[in-house]
N, C-alpha and C positions, 0 to 999 in steps of 0.2 A: 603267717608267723608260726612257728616250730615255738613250743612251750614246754622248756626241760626243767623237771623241778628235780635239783640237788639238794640237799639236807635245808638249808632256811632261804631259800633263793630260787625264783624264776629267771632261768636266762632263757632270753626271746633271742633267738636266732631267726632271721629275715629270710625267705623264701627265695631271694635272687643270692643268697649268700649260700645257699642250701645246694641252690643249682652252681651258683661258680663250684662245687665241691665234686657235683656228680660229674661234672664235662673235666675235671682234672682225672677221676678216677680211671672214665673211660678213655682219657688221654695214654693213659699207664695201660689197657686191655690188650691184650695179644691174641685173644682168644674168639676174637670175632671179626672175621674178611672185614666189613664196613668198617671197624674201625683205624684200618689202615689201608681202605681202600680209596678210590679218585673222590669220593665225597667225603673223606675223612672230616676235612673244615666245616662241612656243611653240618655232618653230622655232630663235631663236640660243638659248635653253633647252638643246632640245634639241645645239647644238652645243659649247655652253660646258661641260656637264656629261658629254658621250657616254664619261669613260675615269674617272670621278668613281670608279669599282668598284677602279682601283688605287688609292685614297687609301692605306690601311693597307697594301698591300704595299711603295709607292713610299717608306714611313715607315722601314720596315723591310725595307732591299735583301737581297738575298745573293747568292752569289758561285755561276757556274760553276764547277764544278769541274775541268769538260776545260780550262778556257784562265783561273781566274784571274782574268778580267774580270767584274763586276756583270751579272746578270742581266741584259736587256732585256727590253723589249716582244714581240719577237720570238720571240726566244729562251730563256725562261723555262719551267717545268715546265708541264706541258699541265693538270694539275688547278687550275692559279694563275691558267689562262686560261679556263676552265669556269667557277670561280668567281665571279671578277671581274664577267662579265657580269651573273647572276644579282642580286649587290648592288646594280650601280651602277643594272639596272633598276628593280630593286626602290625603291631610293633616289630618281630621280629620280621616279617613280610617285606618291612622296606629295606632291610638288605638283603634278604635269600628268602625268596618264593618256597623251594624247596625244605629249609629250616621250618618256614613256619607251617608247610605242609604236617611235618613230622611233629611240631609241637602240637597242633591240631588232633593228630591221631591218639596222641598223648591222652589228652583230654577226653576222648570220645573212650582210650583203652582205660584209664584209672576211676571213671563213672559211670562204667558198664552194667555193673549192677543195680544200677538205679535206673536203665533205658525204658522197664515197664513203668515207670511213675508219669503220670499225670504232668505233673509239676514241672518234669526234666524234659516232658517234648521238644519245646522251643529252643531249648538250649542244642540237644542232639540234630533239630532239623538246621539250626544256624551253622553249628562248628561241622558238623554234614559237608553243608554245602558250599563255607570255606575250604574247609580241605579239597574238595573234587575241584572245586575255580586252582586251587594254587597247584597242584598234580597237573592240571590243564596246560597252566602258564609252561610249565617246565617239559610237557613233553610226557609223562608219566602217566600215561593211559593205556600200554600194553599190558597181556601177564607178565613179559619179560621184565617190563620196568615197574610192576608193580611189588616183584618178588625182590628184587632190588633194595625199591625201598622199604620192605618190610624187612628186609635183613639190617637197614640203615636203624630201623625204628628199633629192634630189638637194643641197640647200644642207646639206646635214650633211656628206655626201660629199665635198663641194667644202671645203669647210674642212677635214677632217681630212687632206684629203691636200695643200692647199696648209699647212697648217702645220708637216703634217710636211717636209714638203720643207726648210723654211726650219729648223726644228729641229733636223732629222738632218745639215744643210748638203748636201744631195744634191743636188750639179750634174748629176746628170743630166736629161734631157727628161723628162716627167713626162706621160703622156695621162691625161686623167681626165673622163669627162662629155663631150668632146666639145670641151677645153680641153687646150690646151698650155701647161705653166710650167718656165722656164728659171731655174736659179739663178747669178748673175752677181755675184759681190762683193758680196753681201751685200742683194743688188737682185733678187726674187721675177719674172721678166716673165711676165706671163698673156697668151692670146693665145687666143681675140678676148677683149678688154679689157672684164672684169665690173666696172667702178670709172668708166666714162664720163668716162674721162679725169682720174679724181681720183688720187693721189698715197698712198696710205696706208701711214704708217707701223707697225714691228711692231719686236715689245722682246717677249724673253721671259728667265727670269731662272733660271738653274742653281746648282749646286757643283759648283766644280774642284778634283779629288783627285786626287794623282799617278796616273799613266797607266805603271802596274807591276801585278802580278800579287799576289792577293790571294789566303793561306791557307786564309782563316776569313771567315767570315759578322761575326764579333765585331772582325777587323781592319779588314773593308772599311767598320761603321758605325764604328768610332773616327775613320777616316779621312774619314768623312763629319760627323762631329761637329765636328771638324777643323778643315774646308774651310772656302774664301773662296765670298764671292757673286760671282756675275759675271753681268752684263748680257751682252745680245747684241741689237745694233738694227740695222735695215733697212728696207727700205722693200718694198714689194708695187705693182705698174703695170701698164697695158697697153704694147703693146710702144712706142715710138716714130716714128713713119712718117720716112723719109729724104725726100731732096728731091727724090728722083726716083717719090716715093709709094709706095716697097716700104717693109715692114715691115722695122724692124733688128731684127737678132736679137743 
């Protein structure tokens, strides 16, 4: 679950709603061979589906207990993040081996920094060694076809961190891949510009529950039963050139 707090309101934006955003982004990419090459499907597949594993948890939130606030993504029990992967590989597997390869890499590239912990072995030696069985299935054990799909994977990468940006509302500078994205009123700027100058719009759609501190696991789903829907739209660009040919930032 994505937890965005606007003035007196938590909107909970769902992790499979976060990905349908990032596999439309890189749908709109120009700026990356894979993304319009013979795996194209596989790969917005793979982008669309890559958080698919918190359906059931994203259905059924619960609450911190240090602070009251809804779980997040982030912030969640570490067995709920072990888990997750497992499923959602598992899951998208049964229609493209190759997808859930890439979702797998996902997982192993976004909890990298946690590979010396103790705690995270089993998790790194499992999603390990799904990925290398699903790369298997398909064939993808050359360098050739290794570097392949590493150029597949960079467009997974690229959307889940320009969507999150736009989800989470994080203005901050964002480096990712060799890409810098600025969030500006509600205006995504990517820079150098993977869109060739196209325009793309982005809508992703939450619940907004009061932004107060929650008991129970049983108060915060009433509260989510509750909730209103709320849109949230914007747009995604490269940056703009001035008249004097520099880039506005």
């Amino acid at each position: 679950m994505i937890v965005r707090e606007q003035s007196s309101t938590f909107l909970l934006i769902t992790q499979p709603e976060h990905g349908r955003l990032a596999g439309e982004i890189v749908a709109a990419t120009r700026s990356e061979p894979a993304s319009l090459g013979p795996e194209r499907e596989t790969v917005l597949l793979a982008c669309h589906e890559h958080d698919n594993g918190w359906t059931e948890v994203d259905a059924e939130p619960t609450v911190d207990p240090r602070t009251g606030r809804p779980y997040d993504f982030m912030s969640g029990p570490l067995h709920i993040k072990h888990e997750i992967w497992v499923r959602g590989i598992t899951r998208v597997a049964r229609s493209s081996p190759r997808a859930a390869a890439l979702v797998a890499e996902h997982a192993l590239t976004v909890y990298a920094y946690r590979r010396d912990e103790h705690s995270w072995a089993s998790f790194f030696a499992s999603i390990t060694a799904l990925r290398d069985e699903l790369l298997s299935q398909v064939g993808a054990t050359t360098r050739h076809a290794r570097d392949m799909f590493e150029s597949e994977y960079r467009c997974v990468r690229l959307g889940d961190s320009w969507s999150l940006q736009f989800c989470n509302a994080w203005h901050q500078r964002q480096e990712t891949l060799g890409y810098t994205a600025t969030l500006e009123a509600g205006t995504l700027i990517i820079s150098p510009d993977p869109f060739a100058g196209a325009t793309v719009p982005l809508q992703i759609e939450g619940s907004a529950i009061p932004a107060r501190r929650y008991s129970s696991d049983a108060e915060l789903r009433a509260a989510l039963n509750e909730s209103a829907r709320v849109t949230v739209r914007g747009v995604a660009r490269g940056p703009r050139p001035s008249l004097g040919g520099s880039e506005c930032r």
